[in-house]
DRENTORKOL-3810 file (N, C-alpha, C; in nm, 4 decimals):
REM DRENTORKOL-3810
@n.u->-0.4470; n.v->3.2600; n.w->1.6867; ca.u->-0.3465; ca.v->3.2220; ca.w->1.5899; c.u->-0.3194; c.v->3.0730; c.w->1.6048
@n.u->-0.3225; n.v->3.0074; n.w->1.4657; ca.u->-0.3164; ca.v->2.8908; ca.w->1.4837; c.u->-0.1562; c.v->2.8527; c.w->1.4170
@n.u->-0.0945; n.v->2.7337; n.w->1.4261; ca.u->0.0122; ca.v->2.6830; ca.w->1.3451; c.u->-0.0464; c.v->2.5477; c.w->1.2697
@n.u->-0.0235; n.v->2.5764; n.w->1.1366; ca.u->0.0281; ca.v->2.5094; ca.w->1.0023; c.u->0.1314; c.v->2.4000; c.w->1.0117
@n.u->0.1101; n.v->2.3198; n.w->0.9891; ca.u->0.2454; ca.v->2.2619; ca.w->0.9332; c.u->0.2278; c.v->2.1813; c.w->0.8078
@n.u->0.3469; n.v->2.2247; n.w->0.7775; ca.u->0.3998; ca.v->2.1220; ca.w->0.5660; c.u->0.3932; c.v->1.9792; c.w->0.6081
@n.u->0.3800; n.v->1.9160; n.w->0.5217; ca.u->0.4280; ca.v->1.7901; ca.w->0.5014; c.u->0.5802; c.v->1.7846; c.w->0.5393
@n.u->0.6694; n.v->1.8780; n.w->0.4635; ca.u->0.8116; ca.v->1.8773; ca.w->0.4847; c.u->0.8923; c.v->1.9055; c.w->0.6281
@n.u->0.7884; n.v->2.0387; n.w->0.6488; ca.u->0.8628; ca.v->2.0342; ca.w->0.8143; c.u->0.7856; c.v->1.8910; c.w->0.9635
@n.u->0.6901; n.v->1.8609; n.w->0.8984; ca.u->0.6831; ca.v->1.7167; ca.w->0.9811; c.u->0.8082; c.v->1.6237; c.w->0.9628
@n.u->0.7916; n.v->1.6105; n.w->0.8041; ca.u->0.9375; ca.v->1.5075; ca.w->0.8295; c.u->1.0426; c.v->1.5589; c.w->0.8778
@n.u->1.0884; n.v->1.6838; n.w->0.8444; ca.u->1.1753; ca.v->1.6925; ca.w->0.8821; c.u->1.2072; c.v->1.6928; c.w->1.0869
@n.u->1.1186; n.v->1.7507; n.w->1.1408; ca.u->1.0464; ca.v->1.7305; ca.w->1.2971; c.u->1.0991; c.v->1.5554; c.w->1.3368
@n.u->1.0629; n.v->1.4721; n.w->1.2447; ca.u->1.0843; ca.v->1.3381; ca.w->1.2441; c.u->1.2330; c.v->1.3058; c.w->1.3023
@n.u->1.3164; n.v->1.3829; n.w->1.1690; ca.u->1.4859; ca.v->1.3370; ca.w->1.1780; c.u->1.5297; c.v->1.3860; c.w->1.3243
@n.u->1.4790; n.v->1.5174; n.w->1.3474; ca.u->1.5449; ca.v->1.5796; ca.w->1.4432; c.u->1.5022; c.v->1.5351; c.w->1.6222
@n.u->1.3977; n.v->1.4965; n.w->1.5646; ca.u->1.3626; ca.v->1.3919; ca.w->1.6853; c.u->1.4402; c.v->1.3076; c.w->1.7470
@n.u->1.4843; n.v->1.2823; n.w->1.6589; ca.u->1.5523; ca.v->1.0869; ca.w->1.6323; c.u->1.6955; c.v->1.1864; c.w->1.7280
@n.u->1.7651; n.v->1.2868; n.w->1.6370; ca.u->1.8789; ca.v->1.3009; ca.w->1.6598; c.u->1.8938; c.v->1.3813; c.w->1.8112
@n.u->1.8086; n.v->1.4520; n.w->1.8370; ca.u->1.7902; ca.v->1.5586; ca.w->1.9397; c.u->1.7201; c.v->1.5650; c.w->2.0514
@n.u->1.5924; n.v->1.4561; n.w->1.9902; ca.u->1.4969; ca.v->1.4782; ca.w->2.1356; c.u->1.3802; c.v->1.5980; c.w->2.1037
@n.u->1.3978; n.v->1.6765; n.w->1.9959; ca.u->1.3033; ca.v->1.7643; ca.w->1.9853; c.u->1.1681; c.v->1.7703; c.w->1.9769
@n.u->1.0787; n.v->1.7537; n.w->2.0228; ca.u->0.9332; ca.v->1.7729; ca.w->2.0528; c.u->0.8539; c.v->1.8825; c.w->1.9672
@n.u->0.7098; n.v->1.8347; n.w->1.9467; ca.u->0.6848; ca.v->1.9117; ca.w->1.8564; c.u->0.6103; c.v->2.0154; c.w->1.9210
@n.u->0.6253; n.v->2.0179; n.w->2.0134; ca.u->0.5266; ca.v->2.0965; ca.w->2.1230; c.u->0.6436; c.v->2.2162; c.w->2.1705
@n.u->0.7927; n.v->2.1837; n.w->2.1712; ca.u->0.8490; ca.v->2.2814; ca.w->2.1664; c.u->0.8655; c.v->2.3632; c.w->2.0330
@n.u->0.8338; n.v->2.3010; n.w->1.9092; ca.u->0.8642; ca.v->2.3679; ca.w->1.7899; c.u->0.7835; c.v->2.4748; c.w->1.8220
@n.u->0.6480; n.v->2.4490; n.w->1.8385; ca.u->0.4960; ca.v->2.5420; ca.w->1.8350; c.u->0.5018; c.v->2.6275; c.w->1.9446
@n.u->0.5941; n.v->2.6018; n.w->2.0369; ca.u->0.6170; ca.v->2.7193; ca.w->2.1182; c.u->0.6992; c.v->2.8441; c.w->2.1073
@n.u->0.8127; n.v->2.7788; n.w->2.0343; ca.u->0.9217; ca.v->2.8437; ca.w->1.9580; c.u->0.8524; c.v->2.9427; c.w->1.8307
@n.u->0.7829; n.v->2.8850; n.w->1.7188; ca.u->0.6962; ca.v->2.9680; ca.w->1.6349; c.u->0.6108; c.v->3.0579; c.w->1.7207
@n.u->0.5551; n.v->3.0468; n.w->1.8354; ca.u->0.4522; ca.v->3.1158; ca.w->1.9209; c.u->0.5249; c.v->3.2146; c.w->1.9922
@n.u->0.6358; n.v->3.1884; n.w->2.0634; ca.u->0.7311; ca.v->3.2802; ca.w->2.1533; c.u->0.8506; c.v->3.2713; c.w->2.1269
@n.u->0.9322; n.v->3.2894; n.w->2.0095; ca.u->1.0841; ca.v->3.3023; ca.w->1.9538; c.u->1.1621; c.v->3.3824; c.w->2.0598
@n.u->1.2798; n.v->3.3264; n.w->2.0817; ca.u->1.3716; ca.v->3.4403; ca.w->2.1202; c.u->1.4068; c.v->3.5559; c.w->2.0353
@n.u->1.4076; n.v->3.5165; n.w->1.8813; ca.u->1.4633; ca.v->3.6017; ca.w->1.7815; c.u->1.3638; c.v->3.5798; c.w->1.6443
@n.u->1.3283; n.v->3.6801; n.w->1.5904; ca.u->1.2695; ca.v->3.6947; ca.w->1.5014; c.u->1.3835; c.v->3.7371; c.w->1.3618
@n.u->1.3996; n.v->3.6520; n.w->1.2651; ca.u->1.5159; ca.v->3.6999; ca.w->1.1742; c.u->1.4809; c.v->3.6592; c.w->1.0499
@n.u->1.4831; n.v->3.7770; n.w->0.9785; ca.u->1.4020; ca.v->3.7519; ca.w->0.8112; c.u->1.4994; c.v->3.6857; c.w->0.7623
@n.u->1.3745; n.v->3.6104; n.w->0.6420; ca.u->1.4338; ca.v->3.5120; ca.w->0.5647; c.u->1.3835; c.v->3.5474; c.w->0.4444
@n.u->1.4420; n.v->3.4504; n.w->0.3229; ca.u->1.3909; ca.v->3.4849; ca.w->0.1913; c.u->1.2310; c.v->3.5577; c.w->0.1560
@n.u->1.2006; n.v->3.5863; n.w->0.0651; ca.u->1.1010; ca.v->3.6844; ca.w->0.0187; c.u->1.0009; c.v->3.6821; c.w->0.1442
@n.u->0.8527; n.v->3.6308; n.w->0.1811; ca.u->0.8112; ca.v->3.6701; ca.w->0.2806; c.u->0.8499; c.v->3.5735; c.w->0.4133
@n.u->0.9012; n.v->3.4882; n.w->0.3859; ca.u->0.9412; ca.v->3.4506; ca.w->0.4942; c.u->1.0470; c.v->3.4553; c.w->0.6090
@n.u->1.0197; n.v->3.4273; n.w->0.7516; ca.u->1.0316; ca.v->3.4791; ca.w->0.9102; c.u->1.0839; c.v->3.3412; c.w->0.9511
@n.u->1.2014; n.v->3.3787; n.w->0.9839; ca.u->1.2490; ca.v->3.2631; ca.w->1.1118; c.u->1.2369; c.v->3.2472; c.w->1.2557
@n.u->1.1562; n.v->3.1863; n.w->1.3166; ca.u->1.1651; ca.v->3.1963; ca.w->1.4412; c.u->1.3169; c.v->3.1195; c.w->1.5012
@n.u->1.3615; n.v->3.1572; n.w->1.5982; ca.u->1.4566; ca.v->3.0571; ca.w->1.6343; c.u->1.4968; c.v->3.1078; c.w->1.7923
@n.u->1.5632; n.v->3.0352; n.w->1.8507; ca.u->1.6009; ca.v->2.9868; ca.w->2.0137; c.u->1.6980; c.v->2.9055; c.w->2.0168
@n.u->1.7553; n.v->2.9177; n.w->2.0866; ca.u->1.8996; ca.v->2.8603; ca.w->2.1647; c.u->1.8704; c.v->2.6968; c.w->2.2086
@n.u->1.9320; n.v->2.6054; n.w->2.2255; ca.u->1.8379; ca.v->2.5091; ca.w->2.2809; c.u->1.9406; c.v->2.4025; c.w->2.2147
@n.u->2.0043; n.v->2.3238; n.w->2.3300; ca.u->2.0446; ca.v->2.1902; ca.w->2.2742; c.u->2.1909; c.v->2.2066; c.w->2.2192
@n.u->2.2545; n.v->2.2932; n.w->2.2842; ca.u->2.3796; ca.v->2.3708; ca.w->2.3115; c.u->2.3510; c.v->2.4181; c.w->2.1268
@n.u->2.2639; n.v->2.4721; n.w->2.0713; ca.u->2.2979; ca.v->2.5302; ca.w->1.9261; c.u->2.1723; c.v->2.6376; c.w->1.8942
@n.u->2.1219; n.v->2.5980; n.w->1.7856; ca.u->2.0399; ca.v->2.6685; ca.w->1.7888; c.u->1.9302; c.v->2.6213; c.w->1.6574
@n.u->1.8055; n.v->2.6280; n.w->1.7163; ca.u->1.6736; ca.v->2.5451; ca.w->1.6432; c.u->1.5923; c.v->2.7019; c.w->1.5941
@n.u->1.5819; n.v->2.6798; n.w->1.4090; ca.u->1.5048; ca.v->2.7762; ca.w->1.3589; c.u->1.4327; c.v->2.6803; c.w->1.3205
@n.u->1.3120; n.v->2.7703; n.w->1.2843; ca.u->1.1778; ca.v->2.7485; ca.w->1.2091; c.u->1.1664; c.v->2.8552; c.w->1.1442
@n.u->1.2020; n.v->2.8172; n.w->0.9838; ca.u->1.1251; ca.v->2.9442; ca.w->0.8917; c.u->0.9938; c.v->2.9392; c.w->0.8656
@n.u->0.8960; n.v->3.0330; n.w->0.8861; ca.u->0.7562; ca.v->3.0289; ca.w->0.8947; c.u->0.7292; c.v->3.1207; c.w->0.7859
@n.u->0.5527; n.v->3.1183; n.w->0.7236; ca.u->0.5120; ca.v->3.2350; ca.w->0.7085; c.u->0.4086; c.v->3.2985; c.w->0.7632
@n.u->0.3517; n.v->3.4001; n.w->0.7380; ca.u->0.2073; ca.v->3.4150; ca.w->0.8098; c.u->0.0992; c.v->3.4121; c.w->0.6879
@n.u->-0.0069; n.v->3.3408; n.w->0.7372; ca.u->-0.0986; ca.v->3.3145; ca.w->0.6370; c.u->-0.2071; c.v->3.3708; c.w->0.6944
@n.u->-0.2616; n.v->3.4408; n.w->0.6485; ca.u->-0.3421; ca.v->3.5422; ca.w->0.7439; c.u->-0.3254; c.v->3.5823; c.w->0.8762
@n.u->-0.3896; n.v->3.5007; n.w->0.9743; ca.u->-0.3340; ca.v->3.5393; ca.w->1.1111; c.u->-0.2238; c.v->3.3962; c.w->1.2065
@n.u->-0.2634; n.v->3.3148; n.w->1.1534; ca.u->-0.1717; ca.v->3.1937; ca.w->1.1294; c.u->-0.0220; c.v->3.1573; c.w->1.0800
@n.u->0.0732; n.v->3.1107; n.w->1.1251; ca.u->0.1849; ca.v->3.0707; ca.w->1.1192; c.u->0.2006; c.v->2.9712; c.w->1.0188
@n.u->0.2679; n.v->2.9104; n.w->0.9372; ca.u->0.2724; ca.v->2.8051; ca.w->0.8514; c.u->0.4172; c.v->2.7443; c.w->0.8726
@n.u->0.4425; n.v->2.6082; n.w->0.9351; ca.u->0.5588; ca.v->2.6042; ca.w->0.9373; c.u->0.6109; c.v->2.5254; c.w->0.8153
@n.u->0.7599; n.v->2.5850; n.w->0.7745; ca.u->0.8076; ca.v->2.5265; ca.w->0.5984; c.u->0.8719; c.v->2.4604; c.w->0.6371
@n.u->0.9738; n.v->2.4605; n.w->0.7464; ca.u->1.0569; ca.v->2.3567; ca.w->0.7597; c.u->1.1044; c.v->2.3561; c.w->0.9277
@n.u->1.2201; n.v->2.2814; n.w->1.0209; ca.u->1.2929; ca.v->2.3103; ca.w->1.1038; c.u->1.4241; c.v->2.2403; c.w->1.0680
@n.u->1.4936; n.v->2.3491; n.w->1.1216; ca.u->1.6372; ca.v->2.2785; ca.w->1.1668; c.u->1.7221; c.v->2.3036; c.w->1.2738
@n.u->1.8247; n.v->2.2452; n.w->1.3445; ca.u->1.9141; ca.v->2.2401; ca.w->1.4458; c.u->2.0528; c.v->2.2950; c.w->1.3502
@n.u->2.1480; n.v->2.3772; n.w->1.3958; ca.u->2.2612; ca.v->2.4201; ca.w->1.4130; c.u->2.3611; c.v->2.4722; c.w->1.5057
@n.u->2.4809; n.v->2.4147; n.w->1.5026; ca.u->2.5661; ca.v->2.4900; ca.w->1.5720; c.u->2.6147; c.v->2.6043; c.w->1.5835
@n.u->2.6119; n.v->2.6873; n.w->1.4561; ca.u->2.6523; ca.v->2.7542; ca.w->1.4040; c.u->2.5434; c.v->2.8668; c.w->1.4867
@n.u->2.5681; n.v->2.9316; n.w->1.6245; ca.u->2.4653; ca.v->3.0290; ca.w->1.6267; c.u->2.5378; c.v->3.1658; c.w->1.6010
@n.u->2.6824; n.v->3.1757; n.w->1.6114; ca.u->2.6892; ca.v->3.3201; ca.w->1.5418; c.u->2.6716; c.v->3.3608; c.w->1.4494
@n.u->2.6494; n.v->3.2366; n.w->1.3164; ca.u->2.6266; ca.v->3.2772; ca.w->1.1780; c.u->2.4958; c.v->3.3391; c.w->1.1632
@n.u->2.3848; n.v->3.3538; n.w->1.2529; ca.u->2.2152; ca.v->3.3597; ca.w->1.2482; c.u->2.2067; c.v->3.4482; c.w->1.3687
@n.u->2.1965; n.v->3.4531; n.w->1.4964; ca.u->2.2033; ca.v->3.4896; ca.w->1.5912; c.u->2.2566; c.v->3.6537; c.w->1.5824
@n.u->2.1649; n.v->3.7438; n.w->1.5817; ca.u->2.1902; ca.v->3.8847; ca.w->1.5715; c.u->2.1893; c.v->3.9824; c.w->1.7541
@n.u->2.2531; n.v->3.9646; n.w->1.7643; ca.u->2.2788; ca.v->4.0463; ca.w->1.8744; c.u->2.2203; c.v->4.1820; c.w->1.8890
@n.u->2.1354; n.v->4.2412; n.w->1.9606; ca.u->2.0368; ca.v->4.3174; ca.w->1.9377; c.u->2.1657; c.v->4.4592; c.w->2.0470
@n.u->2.2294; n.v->4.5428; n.w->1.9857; ca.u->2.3319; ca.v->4.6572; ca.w->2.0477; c.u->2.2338; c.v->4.7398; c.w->2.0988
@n.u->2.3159; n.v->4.7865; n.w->2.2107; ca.u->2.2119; ca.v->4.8839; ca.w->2.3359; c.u->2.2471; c.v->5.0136; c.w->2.2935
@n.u->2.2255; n.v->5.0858; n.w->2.2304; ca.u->2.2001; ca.v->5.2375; ca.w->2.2110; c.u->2.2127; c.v->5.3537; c.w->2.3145
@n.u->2.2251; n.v->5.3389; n.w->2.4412; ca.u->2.2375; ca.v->5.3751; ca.w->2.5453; c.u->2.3919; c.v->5.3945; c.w->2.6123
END
């Protein structure tokens, strides 16, 4: 499995650089090993992780066996996204 990336989520990789420190080598790890997998509009998958006291998604899609990344962003906001997975037990 390989990763994709847009034109758009490079730039955007760019800003968040500047503001955060974010690496693009952690994005591709994050798309590769998410803490949380959380659907997004029609076929698209957010990867996202905790990181940088907030929380960094990547909405992806899969393009055959490949990842495509559409965009990233940083938020504070992790209870608004952040699904708490309840123990059944």
């Amino acid at each position: 499995m390989k990763i994709i990336w847009t034109y758009h989520a490079e730039e955007r990789l760019k800003e968040w650089t500047v503001k955060f420190g974010i690496k693009k080598e952690e994005v591709e790890n994050l798309v590769m090993n998410p803490e949380q997998i959380a659907p997004g509009h029609m076929d698209v998958l957010v990867a996202q992780g905790k990181m940088y006291n907030g929380l960094l998604r990547v909405p992806f899609k899969v393009v055959e066996n490949d990842r495509k990344v559409l965009t990233i962003y940083w938020t504070s906001k992790i209870e608004k996204y952040w699904k708490e997975v309840k123990n059944e037990n």
